[in-house]
N, C-alpha and C positions, 0 to 999 in steps of 0.2 A: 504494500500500500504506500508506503513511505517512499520507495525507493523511485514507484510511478509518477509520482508528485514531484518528487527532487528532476526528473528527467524531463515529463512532460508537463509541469503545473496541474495536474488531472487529478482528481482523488476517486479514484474506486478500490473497491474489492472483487478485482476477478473472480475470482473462488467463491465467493458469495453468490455473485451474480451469475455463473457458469450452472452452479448448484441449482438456483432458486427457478435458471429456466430450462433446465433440465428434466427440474421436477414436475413444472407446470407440461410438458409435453408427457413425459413418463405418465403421467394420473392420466391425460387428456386419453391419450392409448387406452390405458387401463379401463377406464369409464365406457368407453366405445365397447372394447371387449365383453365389459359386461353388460353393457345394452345388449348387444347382437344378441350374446349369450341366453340372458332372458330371454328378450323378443321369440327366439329360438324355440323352446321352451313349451311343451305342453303338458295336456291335464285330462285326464277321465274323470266325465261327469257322468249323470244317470241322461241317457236319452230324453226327449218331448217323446209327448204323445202315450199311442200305447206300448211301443217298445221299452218304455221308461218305465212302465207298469209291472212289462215280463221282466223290468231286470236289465233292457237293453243298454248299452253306454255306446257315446261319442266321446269325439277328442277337439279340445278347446284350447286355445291360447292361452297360457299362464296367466295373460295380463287378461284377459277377457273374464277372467276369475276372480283377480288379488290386482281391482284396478289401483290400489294405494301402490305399488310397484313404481307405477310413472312419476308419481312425484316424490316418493324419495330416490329415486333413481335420478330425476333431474335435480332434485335440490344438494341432493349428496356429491353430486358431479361437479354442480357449479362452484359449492365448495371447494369439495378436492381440488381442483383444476384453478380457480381462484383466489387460494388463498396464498399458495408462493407468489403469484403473481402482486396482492397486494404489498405483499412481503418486501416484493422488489422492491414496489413504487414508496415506500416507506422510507428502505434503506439510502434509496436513491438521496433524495430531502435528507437523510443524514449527511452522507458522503457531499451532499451540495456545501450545507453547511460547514462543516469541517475541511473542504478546499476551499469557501472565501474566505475561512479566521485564517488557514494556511498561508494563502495569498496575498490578503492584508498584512498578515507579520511580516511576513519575507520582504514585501515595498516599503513598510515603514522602516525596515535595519538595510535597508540594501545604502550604499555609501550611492554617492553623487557621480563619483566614474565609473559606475556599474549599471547605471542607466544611460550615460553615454557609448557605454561599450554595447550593451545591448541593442539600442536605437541604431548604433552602426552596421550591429550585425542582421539586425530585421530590414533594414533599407538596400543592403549589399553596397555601404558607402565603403565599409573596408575594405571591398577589395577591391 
């Protein structure tokens, strides 16, 4: 972190960041998989009618059974799948904050020929 700032004035955490959107895809996957998976998914009821009478059965959609599936399947996703993501936008707002106190300090200590050195070398007067 330190060392990215000292090179580039930049303050992140790779490694945080690498992680937190790694994980928002990993869940995203995962979520999908177990949609399909349900969706997939069937159920033996007792048939209509009079087959249902002797005893007969068909075969139903899981979800067409146990309709509370759908919403915690979507509310549980959007969690899962949204919450590294808030995670990021969080840390992001930290890492902002602690590059302008960084960047602030470094220009109020920086001496008077270090900002002429610089200005030189951003303009390409030195060479």
């Amino acid at each position: 972190c330190i060392a990215v700032w000292c090179k580039t004035g930049h303050w992140s955490t790779l490694q945080a960041s690498v992680f937190l959107h790694s994980s928002t895809i990993g869940n995203a996957k995962q979520t999908a998989t177990l949609a399909m998976f349900l969706s997939a998914q069937t159920a033996t009821v007792p048939a209509s009618g009079i087959w249902g009478f002797f005893g007969g059965t068909t075969t139903v959609s899981l979800f067409s059974i146990q309709p509370w599936l759908v919403p915690a399947l979507v509310g549980g996703g959007m969690v899962y799948v949204g919450l590294p993501m808030l995670i990021l936008w969080k840390a992001r707002a930290k890492w902002f904050k602690a590059e302008k106190k960084l960047n602030d300090g470094f220009w109020r200590m920086a001496e008077p020929e270090v900002f002429v050195e610089l200005i030189r070398s951003w303009t390409s007067l030195g060479r």
